[in-house]
ZANU-948630 format. One record per residue (C-alpha): x, y, z; residue in three letters. Coordinates in steps of 0.5 Angstrom, whole numbers, plus 500, padded with zeros to 3 digits. Example, Ala and Ser with C-alpha at 12.3 -4.5 7.8 and 13.67 -1.06 7.14 Angstrom:
<nodes>
525, 491, 516, ALA
527, 498, 514, SER
</nodes>
This chain:
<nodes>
550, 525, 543, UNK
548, 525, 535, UNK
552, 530, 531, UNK
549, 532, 525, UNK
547, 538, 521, UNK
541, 541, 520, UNK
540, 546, 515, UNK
534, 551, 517, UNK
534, 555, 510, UNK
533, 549, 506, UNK
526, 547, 502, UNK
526, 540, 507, UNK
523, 540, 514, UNK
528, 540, 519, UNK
524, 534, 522, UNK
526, 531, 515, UNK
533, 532, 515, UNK
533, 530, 523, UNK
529, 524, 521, UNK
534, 522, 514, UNK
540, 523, 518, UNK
539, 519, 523, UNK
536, 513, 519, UNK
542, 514, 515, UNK
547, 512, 521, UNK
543, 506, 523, UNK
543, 503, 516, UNK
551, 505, 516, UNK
551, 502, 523, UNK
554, 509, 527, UNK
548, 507, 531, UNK
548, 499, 534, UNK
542, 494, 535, UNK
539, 496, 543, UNK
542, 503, 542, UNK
539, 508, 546, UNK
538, 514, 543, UNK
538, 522, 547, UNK
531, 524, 550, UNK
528, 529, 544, UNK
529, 534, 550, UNK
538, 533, 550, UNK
537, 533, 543, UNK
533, 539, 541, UNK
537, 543, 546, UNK
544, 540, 543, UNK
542, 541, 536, UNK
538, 548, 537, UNK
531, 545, 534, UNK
525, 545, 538, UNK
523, 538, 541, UNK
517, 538, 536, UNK
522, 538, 531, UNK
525, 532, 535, UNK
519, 529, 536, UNK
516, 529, 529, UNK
523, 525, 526, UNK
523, 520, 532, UNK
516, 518, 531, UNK
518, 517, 523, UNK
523, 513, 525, UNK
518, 509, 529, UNK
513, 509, 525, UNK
518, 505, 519, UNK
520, 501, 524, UNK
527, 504, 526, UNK
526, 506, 534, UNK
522, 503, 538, UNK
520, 506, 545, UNK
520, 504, 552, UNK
515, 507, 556, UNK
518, 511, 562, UNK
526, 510, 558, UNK
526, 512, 552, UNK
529, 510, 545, UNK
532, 505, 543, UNK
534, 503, 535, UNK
531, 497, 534, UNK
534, 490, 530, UNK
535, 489, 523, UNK
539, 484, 519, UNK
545, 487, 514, UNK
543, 491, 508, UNK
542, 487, 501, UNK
548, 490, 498, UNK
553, 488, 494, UNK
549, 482, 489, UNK
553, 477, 486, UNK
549, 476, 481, UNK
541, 473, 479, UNK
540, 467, 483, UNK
535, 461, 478, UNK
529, 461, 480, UNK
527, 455, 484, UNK
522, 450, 481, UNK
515, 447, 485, UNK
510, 442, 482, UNK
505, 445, 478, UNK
498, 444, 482, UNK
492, 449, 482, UNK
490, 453, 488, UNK
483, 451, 491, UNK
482, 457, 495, UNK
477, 461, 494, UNK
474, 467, 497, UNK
469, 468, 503, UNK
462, 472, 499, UNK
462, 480, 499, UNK
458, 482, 505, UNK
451, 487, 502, UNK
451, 493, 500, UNK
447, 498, 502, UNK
443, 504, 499, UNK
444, 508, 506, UNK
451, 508, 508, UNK
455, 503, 504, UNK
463, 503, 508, UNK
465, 500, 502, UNK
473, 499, 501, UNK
472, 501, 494, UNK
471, 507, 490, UNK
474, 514, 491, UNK
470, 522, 493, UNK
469, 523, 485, UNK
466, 529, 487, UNK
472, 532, 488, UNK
477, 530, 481, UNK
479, 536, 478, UNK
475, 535, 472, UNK
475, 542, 469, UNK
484, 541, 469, UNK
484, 535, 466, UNK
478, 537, 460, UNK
483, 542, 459, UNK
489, 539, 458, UNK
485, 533, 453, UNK
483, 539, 449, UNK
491, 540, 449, UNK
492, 533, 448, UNK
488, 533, 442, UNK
491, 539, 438, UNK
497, 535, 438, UNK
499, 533, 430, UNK
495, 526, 428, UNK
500, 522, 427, UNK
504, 523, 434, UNK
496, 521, 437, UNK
495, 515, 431, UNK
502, 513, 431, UNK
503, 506, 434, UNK
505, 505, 442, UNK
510, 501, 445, UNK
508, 495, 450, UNK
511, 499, 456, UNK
506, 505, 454, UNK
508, 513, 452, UNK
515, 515, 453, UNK
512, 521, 456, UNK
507, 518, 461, UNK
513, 513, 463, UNK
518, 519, 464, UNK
513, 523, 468, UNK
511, 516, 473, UNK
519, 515, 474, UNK
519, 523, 476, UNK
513, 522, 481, UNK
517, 516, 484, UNK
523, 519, 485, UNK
519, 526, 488, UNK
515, 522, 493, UNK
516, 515, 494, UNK
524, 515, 494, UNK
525, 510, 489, UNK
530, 512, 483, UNK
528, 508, 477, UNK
529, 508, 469, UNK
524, 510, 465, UNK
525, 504, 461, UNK
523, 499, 467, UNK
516, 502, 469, UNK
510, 498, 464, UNK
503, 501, 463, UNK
497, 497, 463, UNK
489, 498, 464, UNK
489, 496, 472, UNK
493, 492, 476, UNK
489, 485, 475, UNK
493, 486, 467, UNK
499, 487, 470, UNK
499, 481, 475, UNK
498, 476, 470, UNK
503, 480, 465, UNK
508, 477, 472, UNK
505, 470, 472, UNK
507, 469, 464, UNK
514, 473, 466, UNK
515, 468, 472, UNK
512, 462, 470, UNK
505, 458, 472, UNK
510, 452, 475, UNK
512, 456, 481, UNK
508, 457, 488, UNK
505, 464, 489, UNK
504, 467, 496, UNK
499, 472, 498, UNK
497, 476, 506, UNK
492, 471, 509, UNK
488, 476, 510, UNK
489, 479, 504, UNK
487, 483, 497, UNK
481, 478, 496, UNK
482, 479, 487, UNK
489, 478, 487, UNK
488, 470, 490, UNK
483, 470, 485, UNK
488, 472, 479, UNK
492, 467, 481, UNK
487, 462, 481, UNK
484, 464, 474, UNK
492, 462, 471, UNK
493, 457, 473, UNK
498, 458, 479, UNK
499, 454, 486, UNK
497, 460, 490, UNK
498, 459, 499, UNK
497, 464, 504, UNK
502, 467, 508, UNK
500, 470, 515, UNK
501, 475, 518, UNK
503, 478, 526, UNK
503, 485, 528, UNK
509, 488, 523, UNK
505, 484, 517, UNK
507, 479, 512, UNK
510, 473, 517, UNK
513, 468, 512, UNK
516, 462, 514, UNK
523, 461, 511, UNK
522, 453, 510, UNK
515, 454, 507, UNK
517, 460, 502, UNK
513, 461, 496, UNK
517, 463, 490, UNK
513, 469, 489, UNK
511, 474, 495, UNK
504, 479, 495, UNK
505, 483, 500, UNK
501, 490, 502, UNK
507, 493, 505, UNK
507, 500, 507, UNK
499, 499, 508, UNK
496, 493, 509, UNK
490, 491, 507, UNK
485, 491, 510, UNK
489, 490, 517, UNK
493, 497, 516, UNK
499, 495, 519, UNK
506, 498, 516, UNK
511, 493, 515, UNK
517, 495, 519, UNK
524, 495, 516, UNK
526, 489, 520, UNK
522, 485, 517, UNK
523, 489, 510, UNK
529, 487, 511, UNK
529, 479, 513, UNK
523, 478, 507, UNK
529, 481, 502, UNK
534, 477, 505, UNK
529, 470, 505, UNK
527, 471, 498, UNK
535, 472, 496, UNK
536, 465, 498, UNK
530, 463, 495, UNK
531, 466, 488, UNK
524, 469, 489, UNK
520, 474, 488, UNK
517, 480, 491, UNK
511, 483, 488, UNK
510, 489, 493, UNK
503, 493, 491, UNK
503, 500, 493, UNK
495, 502, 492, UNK
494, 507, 497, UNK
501, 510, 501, UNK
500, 517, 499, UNK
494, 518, 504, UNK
498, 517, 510, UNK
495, 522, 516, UNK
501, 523, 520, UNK
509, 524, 519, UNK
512, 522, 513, UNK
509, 518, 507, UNK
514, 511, 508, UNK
518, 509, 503, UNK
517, 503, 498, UNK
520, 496, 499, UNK
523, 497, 492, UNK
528, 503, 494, UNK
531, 498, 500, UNK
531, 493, 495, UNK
539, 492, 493, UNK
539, 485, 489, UNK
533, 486, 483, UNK
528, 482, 487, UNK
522, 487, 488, UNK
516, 487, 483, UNK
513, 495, 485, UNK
506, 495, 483, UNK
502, 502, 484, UNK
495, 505, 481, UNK
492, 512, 479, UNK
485, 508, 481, UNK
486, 511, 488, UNK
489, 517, 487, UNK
484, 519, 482, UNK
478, 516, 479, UNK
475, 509, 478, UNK
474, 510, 472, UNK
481, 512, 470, UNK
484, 504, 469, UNK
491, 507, 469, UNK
496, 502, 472, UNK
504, 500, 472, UNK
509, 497, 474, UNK
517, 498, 476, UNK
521, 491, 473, UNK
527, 490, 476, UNK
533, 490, 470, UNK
533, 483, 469, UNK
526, 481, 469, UNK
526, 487, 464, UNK
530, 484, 460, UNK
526, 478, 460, UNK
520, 482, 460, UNK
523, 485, 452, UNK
525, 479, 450, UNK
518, 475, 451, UNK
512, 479, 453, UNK
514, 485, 448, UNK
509, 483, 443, UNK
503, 485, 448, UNK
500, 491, 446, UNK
500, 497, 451, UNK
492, 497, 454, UNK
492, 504, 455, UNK
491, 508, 449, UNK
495, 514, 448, UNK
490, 519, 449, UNK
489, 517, 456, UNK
496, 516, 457, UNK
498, 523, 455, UNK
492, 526, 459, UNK
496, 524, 465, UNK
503, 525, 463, UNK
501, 532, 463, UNK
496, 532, 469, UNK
503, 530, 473, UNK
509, 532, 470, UNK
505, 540, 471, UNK
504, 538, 478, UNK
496, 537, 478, UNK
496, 530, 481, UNK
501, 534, 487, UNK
496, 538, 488, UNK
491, 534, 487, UNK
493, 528, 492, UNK
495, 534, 497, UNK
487, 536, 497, UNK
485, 529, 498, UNK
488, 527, 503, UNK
486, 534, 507, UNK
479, 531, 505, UNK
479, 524, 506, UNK
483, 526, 513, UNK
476, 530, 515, UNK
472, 524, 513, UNK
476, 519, 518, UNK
476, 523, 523, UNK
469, 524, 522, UNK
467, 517, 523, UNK
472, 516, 529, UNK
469, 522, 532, UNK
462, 518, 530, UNK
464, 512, 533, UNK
467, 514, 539, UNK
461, 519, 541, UNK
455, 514, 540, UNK
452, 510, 545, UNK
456, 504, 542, UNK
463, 507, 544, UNK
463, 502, 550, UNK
463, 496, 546, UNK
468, 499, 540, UNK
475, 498, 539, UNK
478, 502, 532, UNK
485, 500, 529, UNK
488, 502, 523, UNK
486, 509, 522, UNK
492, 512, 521, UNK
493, 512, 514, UNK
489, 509, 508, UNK
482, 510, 507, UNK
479, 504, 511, UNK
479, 503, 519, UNK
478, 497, 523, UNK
473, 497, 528, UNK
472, 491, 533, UNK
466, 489, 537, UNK
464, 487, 543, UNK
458, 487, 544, UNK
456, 480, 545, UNK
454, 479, 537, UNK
458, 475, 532, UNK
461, 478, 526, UNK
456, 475, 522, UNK
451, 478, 526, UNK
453, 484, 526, UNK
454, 485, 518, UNK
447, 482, 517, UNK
443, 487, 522, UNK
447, 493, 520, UNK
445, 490, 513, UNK
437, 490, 515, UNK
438, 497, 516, UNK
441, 499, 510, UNK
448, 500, 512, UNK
454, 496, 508, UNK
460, 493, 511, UNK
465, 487, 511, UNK
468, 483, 516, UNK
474, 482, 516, UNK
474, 474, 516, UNK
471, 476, 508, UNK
479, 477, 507, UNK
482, 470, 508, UNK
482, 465, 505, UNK
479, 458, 506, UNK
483, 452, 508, UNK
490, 456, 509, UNK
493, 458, 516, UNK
490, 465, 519, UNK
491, 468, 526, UNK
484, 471, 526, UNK
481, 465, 529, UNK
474, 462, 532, UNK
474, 465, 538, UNK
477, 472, 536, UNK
473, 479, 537, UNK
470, 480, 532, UNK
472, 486, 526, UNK
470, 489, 521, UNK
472, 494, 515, UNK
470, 501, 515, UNK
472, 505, 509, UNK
469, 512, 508, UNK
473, 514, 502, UNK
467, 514, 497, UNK
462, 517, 503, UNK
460, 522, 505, UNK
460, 526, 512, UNK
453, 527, 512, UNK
452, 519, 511, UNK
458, 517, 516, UNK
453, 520, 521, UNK
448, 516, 518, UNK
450, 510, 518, UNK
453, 510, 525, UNK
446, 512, 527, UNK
443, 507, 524, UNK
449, 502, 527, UNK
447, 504, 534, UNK
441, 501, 533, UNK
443, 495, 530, UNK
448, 493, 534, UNK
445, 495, 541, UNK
442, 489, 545, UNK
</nodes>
């Protein structure tokens, strides 16, 4: 029986403390491979918790890939390799030919002027404009000289100093101020790691995949492959490893699917032997409608081969072109002897403005209103869906975080059919075959039932019943 102790009088959730505790025992291996764990019932009774409590931290732990459940018999600790510890040292970087990629994206589906479901934008209509005016005016009465003088390539000491805190608050990864570079989006920063690493390396993204990202890398010259994906993310092969790995992996894009530590773990130990790296972008993790928010691949990194990639964009407005990455101490240092020269793309006054926005517990408030929002807007499409006359036909994933879901058809049209007749009647959507790269391999094939991408982030609920009214009339035959 699992022994831990809990402490009801702390600011941490029980369930949290439960969930920490036994992840901590797998990772040490007190708890082996296959282990089957107490039923929540045995161990709510032996802990004196509630079986919510042991609910709520089994189903964490089998979200992050930790548990596995078998129906009718319990739960058993799933299979992980060794943890990455112990580093003797940064392995070179191994050498490929240069060869341009020729892949290129698959045309944007239309847009529509009713009900565009659009990955893209945020629910501006909610930013706590009024907050941040306030703490401009702040900002601009500070002495000209601090808002004149000269910024460092990596951005403000005070903006760096607050997105380190945020990360060690909410995301669980501890890092040096020093190692988080500012920039004006993460296309910037993504070419920013192409100089840092070389254009003579092979570069692999999700296939499918964020569609700009293979596009940066086509535009820089760099060799760019598609690396596909099975149901716990990113499946690479070790024989076929590129040098540089993209991957999504707290939140896929666009399938949604959460990397379990497992893989975590195998891609960290591939990409050691490799002498690569990985470039982990964490675009929307914050909005994850159930259990806890999973932590970064950066936190389980143990050898300095992860990139943490991350953005405001989500999190607050288009418009706000505020973006970052952690380098790794080594890169770090390569990254101050060469790249220093560039300078910061974010101006001071912005960077300041959002310094404060954080570090006086704002952007908190603000992600905890969103998701709130953003949650009453994924159930008000499920809840559309599932009520309209085209429920028999439909089948929706992905819809438990982020702030798109995938929704499969089945009513005889094809995926090109069904964007093109939405789009007739004013409705904007994407296939999810838009996301793959051509001429590389891709589980979504031919004869696959056909998927689209629906975000609702940047609608709202009156135009999400809208939109699905009109799509019972398209897609009814």
């Amino acid at each position: 029986m699992i022994t831990l102790t809990l402490d009801p009088k702390s600011k941490t959730p029980l369930y949290i403390q439960l969930y920490e505790g036994i992840k901590k025992l797998i990772l040490e291996g007190a708890l082996k491979e296959n282990e089957k764990l107490p039923s929540k019932r045995s161990l709510s009774s032996h802990l004196k918790i509630s079986v919510l409590t042991v609910e709520n931290a089994y189903g964490q732990l089998i979200d992050e890939g930790y548990l596995r459940s078998k129906a009718g018999s319990g739960y058993y600790v799933e299979h992980l390799l060794p943890s990455l510890k112990d580093p003797k040292g940064e392995a070179a970087i191994a050498e490929s030919p240069f060869k341009k990629s020729r892949h290129e994206n698959r045309p944007s589906a239309l847009r529509s002027a009713v009900c565009d479901f659009s990955t893209k934008g945020t629910d501006t209509a909610s930013f706590p404009f009024s907050i941040w005016r306030s703490l401009s005016r702040q900002v601009l009465s500070r002495p000209a000289a601090q808002l004149l003088a000269p910024c460092p390539s990596g951005g403000t000491k005070e903006l760096r100093t607050a997105i380190a805190g945020y990360l060690a608050a909410f995301r669980g990864l501890t890092v040096n101020p020093e190692q988080i570079v500012v920039g004006a989006g993460s296309e910037y920063l993504v070419g920013l790691i192409i100089q840092l690493l070389g254009r003579d390396l092979t570069y692999g993204i999700e296939n499918p995949g964020y569609h700009k990202i293979a596009s940066i890398f086509r535009e820089h010259g760099v060799r760019c492959v598609g690396v596909p994906l099975d149901s716990c993310g990113a499946c690479p092969e070790e024989e076929a490893l590129p040098h540089v790995l993209h991957i999504t992996p707290s939140h896929h894009f666009p399938t949604g699917i959460c990397m379990p530590a497992g893989r975590r773990t195998s891609i960290l130990s591939m990409m050691e032997r490799r002498g690569g790296y990985v470039i982990e972008d964490d675009y929307d993790s914050e909005f994850r409608y159930k259990g806890q928010v999973i932590p970064t691949l950066a936190a389980m990194d143990q050898r300095g081969r992860v990139i943490y990639l991350s953005t405001f964009t989500k999190l607050l407005a288009p418009s706000i072109r505020i973006s970052y990455m952690v380098l790794p101490p080594a890169l770090l240092e390569e990254y101050q002897k060469r790249l220093s020269f560039y300078a910061c793309t974010v101006p001071v006054f912005d960077q300041l403005t959002l310094a404060a926005f954080i570090s006086e517990g704002y952007l908190e408030r603000h992600v905890n209103r969103m998701k709130k929002l953003y949650k009453k807007k994924r159930d008000a499409l499920v809840d559309a869906l599932e009520g309209s006359a085209l429920a028999p036909y439909l089948r929706i994933e992905g819809a438990e975080a982020g702030l798109h879901l995938l929704l499969k058809v089945e009513n005889g049209m094809s995926e090109e059919e069904l964007v093109k007749s939405a789009a007739s009647l004013g409705v904007g959507l994407h296939g999810l075959s838009e996301y793959t790269l051509k001429n590389a391999p891709c589980p979504i094939s031919k004869g696959a039932t056909p998927c689209l991408v629906l975000g609702y982030n940047g609608i709202t609920e009156e135009q999400i019943a809208k939109g699905v009214s009109l799509l019972e009339k398209a897609w009814i035959v």
